[in-house]
N, C-alpha and C positions, 0 to 999 in steps of 0.2 A: 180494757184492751181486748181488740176480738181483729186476731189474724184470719179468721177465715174471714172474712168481708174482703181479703185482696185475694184478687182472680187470678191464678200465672198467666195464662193466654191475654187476657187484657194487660196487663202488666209486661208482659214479653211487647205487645202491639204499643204502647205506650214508649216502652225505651226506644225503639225503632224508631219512634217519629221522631223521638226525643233526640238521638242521636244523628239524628240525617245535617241540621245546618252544620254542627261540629266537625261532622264526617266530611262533607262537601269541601269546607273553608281545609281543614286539617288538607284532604287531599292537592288542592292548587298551591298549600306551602308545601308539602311534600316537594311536589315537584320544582318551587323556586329554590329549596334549599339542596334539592342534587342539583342543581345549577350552581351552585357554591356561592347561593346570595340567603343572606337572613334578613326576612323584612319582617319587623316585629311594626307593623301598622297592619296586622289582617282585623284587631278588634276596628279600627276608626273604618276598614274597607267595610267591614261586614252591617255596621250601623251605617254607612252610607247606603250600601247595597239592599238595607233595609228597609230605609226611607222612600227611595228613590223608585224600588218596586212598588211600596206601598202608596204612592204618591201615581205610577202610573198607570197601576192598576185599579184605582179609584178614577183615570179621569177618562181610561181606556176603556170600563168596565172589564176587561179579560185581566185574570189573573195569569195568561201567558205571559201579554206583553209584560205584564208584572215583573218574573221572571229576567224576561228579556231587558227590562229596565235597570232591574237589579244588580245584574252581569253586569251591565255596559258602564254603571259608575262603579262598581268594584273596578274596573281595568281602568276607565279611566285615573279614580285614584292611585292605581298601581302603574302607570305609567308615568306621575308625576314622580314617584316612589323610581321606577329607575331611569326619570333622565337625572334626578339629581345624585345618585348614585353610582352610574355606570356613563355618565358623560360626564358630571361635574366632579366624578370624586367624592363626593359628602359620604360621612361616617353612616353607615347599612344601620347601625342599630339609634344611633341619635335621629337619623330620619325618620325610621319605622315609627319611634314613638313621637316624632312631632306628629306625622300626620293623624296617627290614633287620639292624640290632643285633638289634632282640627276636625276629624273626622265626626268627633263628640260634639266637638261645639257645633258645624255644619249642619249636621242633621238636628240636634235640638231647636235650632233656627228655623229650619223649615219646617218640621217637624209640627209647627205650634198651630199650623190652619189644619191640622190633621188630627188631631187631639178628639178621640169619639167618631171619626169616622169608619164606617163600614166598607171593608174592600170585597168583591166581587168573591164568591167563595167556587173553587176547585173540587168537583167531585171526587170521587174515589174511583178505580179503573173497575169493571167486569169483569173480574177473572171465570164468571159462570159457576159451574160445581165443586172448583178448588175455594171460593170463599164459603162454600155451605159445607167445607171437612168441618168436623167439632174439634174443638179446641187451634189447631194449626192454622186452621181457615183464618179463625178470629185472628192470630197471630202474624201471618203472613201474607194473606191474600185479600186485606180490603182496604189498601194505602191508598196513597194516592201516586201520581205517575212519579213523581219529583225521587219518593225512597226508591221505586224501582230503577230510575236511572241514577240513582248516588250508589246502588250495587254494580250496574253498569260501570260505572266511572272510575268505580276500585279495581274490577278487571280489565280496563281500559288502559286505568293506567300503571296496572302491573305490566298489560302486554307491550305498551310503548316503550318502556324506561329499560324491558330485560327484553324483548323480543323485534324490536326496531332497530333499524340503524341509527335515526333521528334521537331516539333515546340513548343509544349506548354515546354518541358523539356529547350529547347532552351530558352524562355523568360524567363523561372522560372530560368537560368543561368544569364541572363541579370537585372534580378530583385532582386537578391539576391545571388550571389554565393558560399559565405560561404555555406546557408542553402542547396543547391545543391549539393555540395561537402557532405555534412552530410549523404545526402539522398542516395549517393551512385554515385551521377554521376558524369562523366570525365568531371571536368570545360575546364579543358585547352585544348582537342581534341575538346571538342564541339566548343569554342572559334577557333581555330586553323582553321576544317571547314570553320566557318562564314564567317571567313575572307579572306577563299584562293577563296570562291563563290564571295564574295564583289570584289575582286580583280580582276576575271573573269568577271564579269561585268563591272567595268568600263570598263576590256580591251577590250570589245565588244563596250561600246560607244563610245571608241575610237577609235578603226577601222568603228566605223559606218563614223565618221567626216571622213576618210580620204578617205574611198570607195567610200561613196554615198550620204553623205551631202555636202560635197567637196571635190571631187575626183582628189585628188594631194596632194603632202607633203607640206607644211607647215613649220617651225619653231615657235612652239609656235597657234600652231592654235587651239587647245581646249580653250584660250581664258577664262579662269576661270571658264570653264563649270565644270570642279569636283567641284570648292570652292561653283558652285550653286547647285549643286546635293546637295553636305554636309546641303547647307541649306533650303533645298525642305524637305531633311526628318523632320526640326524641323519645318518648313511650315506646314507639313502634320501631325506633332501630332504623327509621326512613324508610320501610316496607308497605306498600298498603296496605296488604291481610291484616297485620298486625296492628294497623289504624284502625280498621274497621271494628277489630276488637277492642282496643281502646275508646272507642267511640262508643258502641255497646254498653260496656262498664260505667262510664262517667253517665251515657244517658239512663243506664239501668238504675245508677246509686240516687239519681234527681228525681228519678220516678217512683223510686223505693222510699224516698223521704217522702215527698208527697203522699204518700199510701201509708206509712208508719201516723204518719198525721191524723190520719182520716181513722184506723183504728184506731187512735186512743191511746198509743204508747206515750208513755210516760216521762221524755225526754223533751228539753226544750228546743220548741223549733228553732232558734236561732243556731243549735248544734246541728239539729238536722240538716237547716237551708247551706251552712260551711261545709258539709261532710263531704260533699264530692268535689271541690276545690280544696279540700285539705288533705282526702286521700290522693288524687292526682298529686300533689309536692310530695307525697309521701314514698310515692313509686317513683316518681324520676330521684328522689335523694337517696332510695334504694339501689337505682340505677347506675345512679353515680358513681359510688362507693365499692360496686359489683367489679365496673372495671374504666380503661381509659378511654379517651376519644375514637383509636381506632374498632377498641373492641363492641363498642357499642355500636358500630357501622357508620361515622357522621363520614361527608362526604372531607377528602381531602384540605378541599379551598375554602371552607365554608365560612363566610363572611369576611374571607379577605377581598380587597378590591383591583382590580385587572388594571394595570400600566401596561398598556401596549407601546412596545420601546420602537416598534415601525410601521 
């Protein structure tokens, strides 16, 4: 066993990456869950978001449109996610998990003429003389553009949801929609929104997986990163700071396995590769237990569904 072989600064730049799809997908449930809608389909969004990037950015050679590709069938799936949900009625959590079924199956199908292909590779940004600080540099300053705006996107959408009116009307839908409905506002367009942006964000974590966290298709390779996203935002109390940090940790404990491996420790990988899906249950059952629905921050409405009576 030999710990000094792991580097912090690499190590710190490692979870970062590690944690950016989780961070992304986690942040567009944030915000469909203060909308008072739970869509447990961010894993099948995020392997479609996957594919679909990887799939465009092989025939586009830019790994933007990649990106851009990615988004747009995350939303699309999240838009089938709320018409049958907030037009039809259909149970929020029985849907989530059919489409996370179909979302697997989908992309493993297409998925199959991709198998070994090389996608277009995404430089790392210029930061100049902040990438050549020793140790921080390494750590902070030679990502690529995607981590810099998933920090963006967490102050983004702190400032929307506490510092907007579109956001405060937003939660005030998530907390109570009846009362919102009363007040004059479109529950189910707002809702409709929350969910097609939720959507679009997994499908950016999931082309982040397939670009640039590991860049080749896969079968199944988001690896239950949506079911941890879904469970960072109760980690997090619905807060994004507090996401980010949740994010951090699950991507630090993935990359800290990976690196226990590589020294030599003495545990069997099969514990190690479980450990950051079995501490994640371990902290929301600690959560649980701490206190009840309100004190934990969930939104009011959360996963009930809107009868608009006129």
């Amino acid at each position: 066993m030999n710990l000094s072989a792991i580097d912090f600064w690499i190590l710190t730049a490692s979870l970062i990456v590690a944690s950016t799809p989780i961070l992304l997908a986690g942040l567009g449930e944030l915000v469909v869950e203060r909308a008072g809608v739970l869509n447990l389909g961010v894993e099948g969004m995020m392997i479609t978001g996957a594919i679909a990037g990887f799939a465009t950015a092989v025939h586009s050679g830019s790994p933007v449109m990649g990106f851009v590709g990615g988004a747009a069938a995350g939303a699309a799936m999240s838009l089938i996610f709320a018409v049958l949900t907030q037009y039809l009625l259909a149970n929020q959590m029985a849907t989530g998990l059919a489409l996370t079924l179909f979302g697997l199956g989908f992309s493993a199908l297409v998925g199959q003429g991709y198998v070994g292909a090389k996608p277009p590779m995404m430089g790392k940004l210029d930061l100049g003389p902040l990438s050549d600080i020793p140790g921080i540099g390494v750590a902070l300053f030679r990502h690529d553009i995607m981590v810099y705006l998933s920090f963006a996107a967490v102050i983004g959408t702190w400032y929307f949801l506490n510092r907007t009116r579109a956001g405060l009307v937003l939660r005030a839908v998530g907390e109570n929609h009846d009362a919102a409905h009363a007040l004059g506002y479109k529950v189910v367009r707002i809702r409709m929104l929350a969910i097609m942006f939720g959507g679009a964000m997994a499908g950016l974590g999931g082309a982040y997986l397939s670009l640039i966290r590991v860049p080749l298709w896969t079968e199944g390779m988001t690896s239950g990163a949506g079911w941890i996203a879904v469970a960072l935002v109760v980690f997090a109390s619905w807060k994004p700071g507090r996401l980010l940090l949740g994010a951090w940790i699950f991507g630090g404990i993935t990359v800290l396995q990976l690196n226990l491996q590589v020294a030599g420790v003495q545990i069997p990988t099969e514990y190690l590769s479980m450990s950051p899906y079995l501490i994640t249950i371990l902290v929301l059952v600690v959560m649980s237990a701490m206190g009840g629905r309100k004190a934990k921050g969930a939104p009011g409405a959360l996963g009930r569904s809107f009868h608009a009576t006129h």
